[in-house]
N, C-alpha and C positions, 0 to 999 in steps of 0.2 A: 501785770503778772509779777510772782516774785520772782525774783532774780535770785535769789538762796537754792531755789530749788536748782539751779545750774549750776552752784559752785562745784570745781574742782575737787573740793573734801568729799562731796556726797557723789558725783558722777564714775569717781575712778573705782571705788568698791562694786560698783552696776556692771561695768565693763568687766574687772576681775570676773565677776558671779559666770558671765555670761561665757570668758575666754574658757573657763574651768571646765564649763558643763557643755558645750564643743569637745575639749580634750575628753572627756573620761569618754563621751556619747561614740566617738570614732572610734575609742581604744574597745570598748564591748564590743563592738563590729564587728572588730579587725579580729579580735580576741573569737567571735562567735565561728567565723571564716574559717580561721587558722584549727579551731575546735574539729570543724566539716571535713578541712582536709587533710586532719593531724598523720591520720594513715599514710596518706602518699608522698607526703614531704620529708617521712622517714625513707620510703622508698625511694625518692631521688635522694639521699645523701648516700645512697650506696651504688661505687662506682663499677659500672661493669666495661671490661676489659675489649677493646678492639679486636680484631683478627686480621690475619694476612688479606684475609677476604670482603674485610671493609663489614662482617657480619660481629655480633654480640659472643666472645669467648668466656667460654668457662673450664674449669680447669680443677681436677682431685688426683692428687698421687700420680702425679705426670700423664692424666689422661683427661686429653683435653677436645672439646667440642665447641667447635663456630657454630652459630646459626645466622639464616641470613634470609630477606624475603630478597628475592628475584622477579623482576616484572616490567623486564627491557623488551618490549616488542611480544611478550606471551601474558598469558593472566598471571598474576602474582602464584609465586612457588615459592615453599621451604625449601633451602639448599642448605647442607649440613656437611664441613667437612671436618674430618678425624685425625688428631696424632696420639700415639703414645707412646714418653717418653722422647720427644720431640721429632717421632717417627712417625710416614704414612702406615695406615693398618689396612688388613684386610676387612673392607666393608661388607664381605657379604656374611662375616663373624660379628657382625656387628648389632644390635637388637635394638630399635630408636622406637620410639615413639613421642609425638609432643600432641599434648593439651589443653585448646586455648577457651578459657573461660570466659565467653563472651557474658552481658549482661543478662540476658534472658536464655542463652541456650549454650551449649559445652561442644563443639566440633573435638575429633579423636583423629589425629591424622598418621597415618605409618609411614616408612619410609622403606626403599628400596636404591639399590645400590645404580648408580649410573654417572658413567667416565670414574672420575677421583672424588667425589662427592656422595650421597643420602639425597635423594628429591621425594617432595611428600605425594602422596599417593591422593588427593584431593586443590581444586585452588584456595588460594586464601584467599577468600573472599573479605568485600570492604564492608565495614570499615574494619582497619587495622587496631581494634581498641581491644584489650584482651588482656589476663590473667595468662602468663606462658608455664606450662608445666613440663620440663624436659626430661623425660624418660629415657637411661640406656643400659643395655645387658652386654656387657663383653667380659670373655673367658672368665665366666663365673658370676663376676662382680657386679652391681649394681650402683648404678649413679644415678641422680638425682637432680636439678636444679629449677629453681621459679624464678621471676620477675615476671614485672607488668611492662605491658607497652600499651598507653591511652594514648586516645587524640581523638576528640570531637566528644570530648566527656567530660562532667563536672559534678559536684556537688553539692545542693542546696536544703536546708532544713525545713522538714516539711510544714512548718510553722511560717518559713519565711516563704516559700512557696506558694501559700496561700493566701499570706496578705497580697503578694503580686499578682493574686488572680489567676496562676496556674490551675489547670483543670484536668483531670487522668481521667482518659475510659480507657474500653478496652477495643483494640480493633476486632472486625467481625463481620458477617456478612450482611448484603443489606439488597433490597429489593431497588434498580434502580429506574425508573420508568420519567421519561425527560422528551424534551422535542428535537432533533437531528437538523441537521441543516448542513447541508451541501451546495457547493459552487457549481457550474455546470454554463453550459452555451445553447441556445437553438440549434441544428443543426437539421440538415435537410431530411427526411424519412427516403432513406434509401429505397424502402419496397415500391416505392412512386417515383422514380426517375428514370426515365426511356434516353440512352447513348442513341444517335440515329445511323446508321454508317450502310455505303449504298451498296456493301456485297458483291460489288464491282466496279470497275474504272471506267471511268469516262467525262465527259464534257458537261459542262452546267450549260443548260440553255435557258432555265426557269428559275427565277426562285421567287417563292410567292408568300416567304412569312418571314419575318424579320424578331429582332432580339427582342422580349418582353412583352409579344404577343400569344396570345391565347388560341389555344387551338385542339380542335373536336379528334377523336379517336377517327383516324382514317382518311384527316384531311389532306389534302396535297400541300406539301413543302415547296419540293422542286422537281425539278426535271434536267434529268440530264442524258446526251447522247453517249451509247456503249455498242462499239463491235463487239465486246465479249457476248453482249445479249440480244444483237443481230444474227451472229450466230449460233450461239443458241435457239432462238427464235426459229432458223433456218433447218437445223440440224431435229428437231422437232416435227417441223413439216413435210421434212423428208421422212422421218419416220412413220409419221400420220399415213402421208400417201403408199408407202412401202409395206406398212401393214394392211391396209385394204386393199393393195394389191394382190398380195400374199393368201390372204382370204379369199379372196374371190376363186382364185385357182386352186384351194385347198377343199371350198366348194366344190367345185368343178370335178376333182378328182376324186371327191370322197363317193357323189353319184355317180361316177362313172365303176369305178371301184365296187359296190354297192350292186351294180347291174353286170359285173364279172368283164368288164368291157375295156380296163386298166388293169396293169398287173399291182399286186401289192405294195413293191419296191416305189411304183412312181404317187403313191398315196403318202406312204411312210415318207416319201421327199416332201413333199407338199405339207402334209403337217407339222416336219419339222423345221419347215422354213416359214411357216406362221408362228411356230412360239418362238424361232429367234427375235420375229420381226415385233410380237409381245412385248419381248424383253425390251429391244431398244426403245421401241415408243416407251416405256412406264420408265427408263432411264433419261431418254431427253426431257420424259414430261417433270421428273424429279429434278433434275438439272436448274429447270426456272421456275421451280419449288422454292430451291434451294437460294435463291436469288433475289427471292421476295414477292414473286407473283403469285396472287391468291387464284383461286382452282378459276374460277372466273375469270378471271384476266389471263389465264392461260388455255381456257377454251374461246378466246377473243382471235387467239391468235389465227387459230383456222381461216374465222372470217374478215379475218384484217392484213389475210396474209402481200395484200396488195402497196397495203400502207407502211409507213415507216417501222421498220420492226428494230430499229435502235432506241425508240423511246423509253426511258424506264422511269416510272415515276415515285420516287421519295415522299410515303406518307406519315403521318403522325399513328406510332401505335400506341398513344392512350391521350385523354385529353391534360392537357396541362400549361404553365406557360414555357414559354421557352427561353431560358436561361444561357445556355451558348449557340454561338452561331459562325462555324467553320467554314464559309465557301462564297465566292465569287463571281458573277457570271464571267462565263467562257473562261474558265478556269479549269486545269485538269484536276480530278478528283481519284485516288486511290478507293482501291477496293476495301481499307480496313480504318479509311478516313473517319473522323468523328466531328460530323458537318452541324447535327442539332442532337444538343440536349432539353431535354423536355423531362420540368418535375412541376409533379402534381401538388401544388400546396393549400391543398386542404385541409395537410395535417402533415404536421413536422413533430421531428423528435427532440427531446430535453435531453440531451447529454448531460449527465450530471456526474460528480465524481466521487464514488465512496469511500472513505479510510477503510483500511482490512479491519478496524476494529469493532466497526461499525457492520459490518457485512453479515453478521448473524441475527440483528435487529430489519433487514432489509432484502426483503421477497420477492420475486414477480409476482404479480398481482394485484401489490400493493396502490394504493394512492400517493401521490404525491402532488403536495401547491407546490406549484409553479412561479416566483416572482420575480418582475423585471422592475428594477429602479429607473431604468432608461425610458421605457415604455408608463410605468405608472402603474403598473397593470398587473391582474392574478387568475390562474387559472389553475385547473385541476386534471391532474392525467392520470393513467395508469401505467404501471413499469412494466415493460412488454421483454427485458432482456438486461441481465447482469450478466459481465464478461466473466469468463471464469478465469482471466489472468489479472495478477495486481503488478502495476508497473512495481521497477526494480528498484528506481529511485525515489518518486513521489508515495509508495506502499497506497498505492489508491487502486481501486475497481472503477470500470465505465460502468454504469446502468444509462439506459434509455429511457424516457417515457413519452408515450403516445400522444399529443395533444391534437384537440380540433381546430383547425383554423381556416374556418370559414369563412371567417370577418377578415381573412389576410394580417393579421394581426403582427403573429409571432415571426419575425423574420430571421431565418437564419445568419447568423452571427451575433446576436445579441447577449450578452451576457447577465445570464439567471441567476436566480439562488435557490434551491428545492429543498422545501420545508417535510417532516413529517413529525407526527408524533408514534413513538416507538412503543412496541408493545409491555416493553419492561423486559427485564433481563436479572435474573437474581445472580450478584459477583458472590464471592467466600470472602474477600477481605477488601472493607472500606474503611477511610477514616472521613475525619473534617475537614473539608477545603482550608480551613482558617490555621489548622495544623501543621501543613507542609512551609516550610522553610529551605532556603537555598546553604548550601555550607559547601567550601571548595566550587568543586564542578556540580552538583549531588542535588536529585531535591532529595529532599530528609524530615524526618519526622522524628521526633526524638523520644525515645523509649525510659521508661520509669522504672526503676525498683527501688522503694525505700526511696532514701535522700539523693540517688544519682541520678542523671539524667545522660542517655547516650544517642548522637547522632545519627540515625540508620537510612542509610540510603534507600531508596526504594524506586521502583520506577510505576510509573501512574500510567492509568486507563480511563476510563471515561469518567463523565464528571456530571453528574445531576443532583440541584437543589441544593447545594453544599455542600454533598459529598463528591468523594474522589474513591474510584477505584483504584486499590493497588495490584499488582498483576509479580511483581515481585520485591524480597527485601523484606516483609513482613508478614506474619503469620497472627490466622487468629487466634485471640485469646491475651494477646501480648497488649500490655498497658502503654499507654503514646499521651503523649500533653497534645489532650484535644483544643485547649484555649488558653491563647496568651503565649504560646511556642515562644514567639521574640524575645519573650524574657528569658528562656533558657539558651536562645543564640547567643545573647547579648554577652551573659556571662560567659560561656564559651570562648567567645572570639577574646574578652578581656582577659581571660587566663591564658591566651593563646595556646589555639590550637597548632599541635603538632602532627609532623608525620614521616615520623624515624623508624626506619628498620637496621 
């Protein structure tokens, strides 16, 4: 190879060439930049004046106006206080208005007088980026003053815009139809669980079914001994026999009666001491109604009145398995004890949990899959009950749904996920998923007009297919960098954002 083509004489004019056209390439840039943001860089060379109040002063013929935002523990406020002539004035002489020209729309705020102060008659709402136009009327006179307060704003040519791939629509509404999915548990079907509890005290003598066995509507549990229902039993039999007694001589007195062979008085006795005797039998017989013996078992008594009348027997009122199991033999057992629970799991419920936002996509009667990662497994129910309360913290609704479980499958406690697809829902204002950007606390979408671009906060709603619902912060019609947002963060953050009041 030549070695000439390396010397020193020929390489250092290459170098020059190259240092040169780096220099001029930067200085157009900077040159093109500076062009963008020739407006506001005149605006900050003009100083505006503190106040006592830590707010923006201004100041004409010794009448002078602070403004300040306030937004210690309340939503952000104008506070506005007055001298003139280095004197407080009276406020309620005082005529204010201010004007903050935001990028896409103009807020008009008034002011009323409250303590030593002007407070605006609206919030300032975020972001704080704004054209300030101060409007005041006192004793005749009129004043005047503007500045700007940006932050979360900048400027890009819409030339350079678009080699970077920035892209502008317009937000708007948008039909949004997606599939829902919900976390939730198995949880027992309430309308299938029998508490068993023996409606009186007494002793275990029996007990003939144990935890996790299966068992028919009516079978026997246990047995336990109760004087409460010996006496009863007794208190019954007395009745029994004292109304047939009663009877028989009411008989007796009505044919005699009948034949003029009794006076009236001793008929009138007689029949009213069969319907006392009425009464009390249909109260003893209710008595061990009320205790759990079916009308059978209480016409038993009559002919069993020789046999133990303490016996009372705890049956199963519906089939199912048995889940707890409270009692001991020769244990004493309370009247309001809860000895067997018996649930029927034939079919249990999806607990499932709806966001409120969701809650208008989601109906009883709907279907819902059922899936369990635990289990492997999927099934299909229907929603038989949405609560009408949303917790206070989690903003969710309980729904239920129905499921079959024949196979013993779904066990209560297992943790689900319930699938639907949702009928669609038409929002008024959506953008592009790829749009939203984080800036501060804020997610944000940044608004277009001409060369500027402004950060606006917004707060999001549902989210299908790449769109995003917005729910506030933006209106339709208003232009948003649908694609490539990052680039207008990027520049943002590098001009550093501000947030001065």
């Amino acid at each position: 190879m030549n070695q000439e083509m390396f010397s020193p004489k020929k390489i250092l004019p290459i170098i020059l060439v190259l240092i040169l056209t780096a220099f001029f390439a930067s200085v157009i840039l900077k040159t093109e930049k500076m062009t963008v943001s020739e407006e506001h860089l005149e605006t900050e060379k003009t100083e505006i004046t503190k106040g006592l109040h830590g707010g923006k002063l201004f100041q004409k013929d010794g009448f002078a106006v602070e403004i300040t935002i306030y937004e210690e523990g309340i939503p952000p406020e104008f506070r506005v206080f007055i001298q003139d002539q280095g004197k407080p004035v009276n406020l309620n002489a005082v005529e204010l208005s201010v004007e903050l020209k935001r990028l896409q729309k103009t807020d008009l705020i008034r002011f009323s007088k409250h303590d030593d102060y002007l407070v605006g008659d609206q919030e300032v709402s975020e972001p704080h980026s704004f054209l300030v136009k101060i409007m005041a009327n006192y004793q005749g006179k009129k004043y005047e003053w503007q500045y700007d307060s940006f932050e979360g704003r900048t400027e890009i040519k819409t030339e350079m815009a678009k080699r970077a791939g920035v892209v502008i629509e317009k937000a708007g509404p948008i039909f949004l139809k997606n599939t829902l999915e919900f976390s939730g548990e198995i949880v027992l079907n309430t309308d299938r669980i029998a508490h068993v509890v023996p409606k009186l005290p007494g002793i275990v003598n029996f007990i003939g079914k144990n935890m996790g066995e299966y068992v028919q509507t009516g079978e026997l549990l246990a047995v336990i001994s109760s004087r409460d229902l010996a006496e009863a039993k007794r208190e019954y039999l007395e009745a029994v026999h004292h109304h047939e007694l009663v009877k028989s001589v009411y008989q007796r007195e009505e044919s005699l009666w009948q034949k003029k062979l009794t006076s009236e008085e001793d008929y009138l006795e007689s029949k009213h001491s069969l319907e006392e005797a009425i009464i009390n039998n249909n109260a003893s017989r209710q008595k061990l109604s009320a205790f759990g013996l079916t009308d059978q078992e209480i016409d038993l008594v009559i002919s069993s009145a020789g046999k133990n009348l303490a016996r009372y027997e705890i049956r199963s009122p519906l089939s199912g398995v048995i889940i707890e199991k409270d009692l001991s033999l020769g244990e004493s057992v309370k009247d309001d004890a809860n000895v067997f629970v018996i649930a029927d799991l034939s079919t249990v419920w999806a607990s499932v949990n709806i966001p409120a936002r969701d809650l208008a996509s989601v109906l009883p009667g709907q279907n819902l899959t059922i899936h369990s990662e635990e289990l492997a497994g999927e099934t299909v129910g229907k929603i038989i009950f949405i609560s009408p309360l949303v917790g206070e913290k989690n903003r969710m609704a309980k729904a239920y749904v129905l499921l079959n479980n024949s196979r013993k499958i779904w066990r209560p406690g297992i943790f689900i996920k319930g699938k639907m697809n949702s009928n669609g829902i038409k929002v008024p204002v959506a953008v592009r998923e790829e749009a939203l950007q984080t800036f501060r606390d804020w997610d944000v979408v940044f608004l277009n007009q001409g060369n500027i671009y402004q950060a606006q906060p917004v707060t999001l709603g549902r989210k299908s297919a790449g769109w995003v619902e917005i729910q506030s912060g933006l209106e339709a019609g208003m232009n948003y960098v649908a694609k490539n947002s990052y680039v207008i963060k990027a520049d943002i953050e590098k001009s550093g954002a501000s947030h001065d009041h």
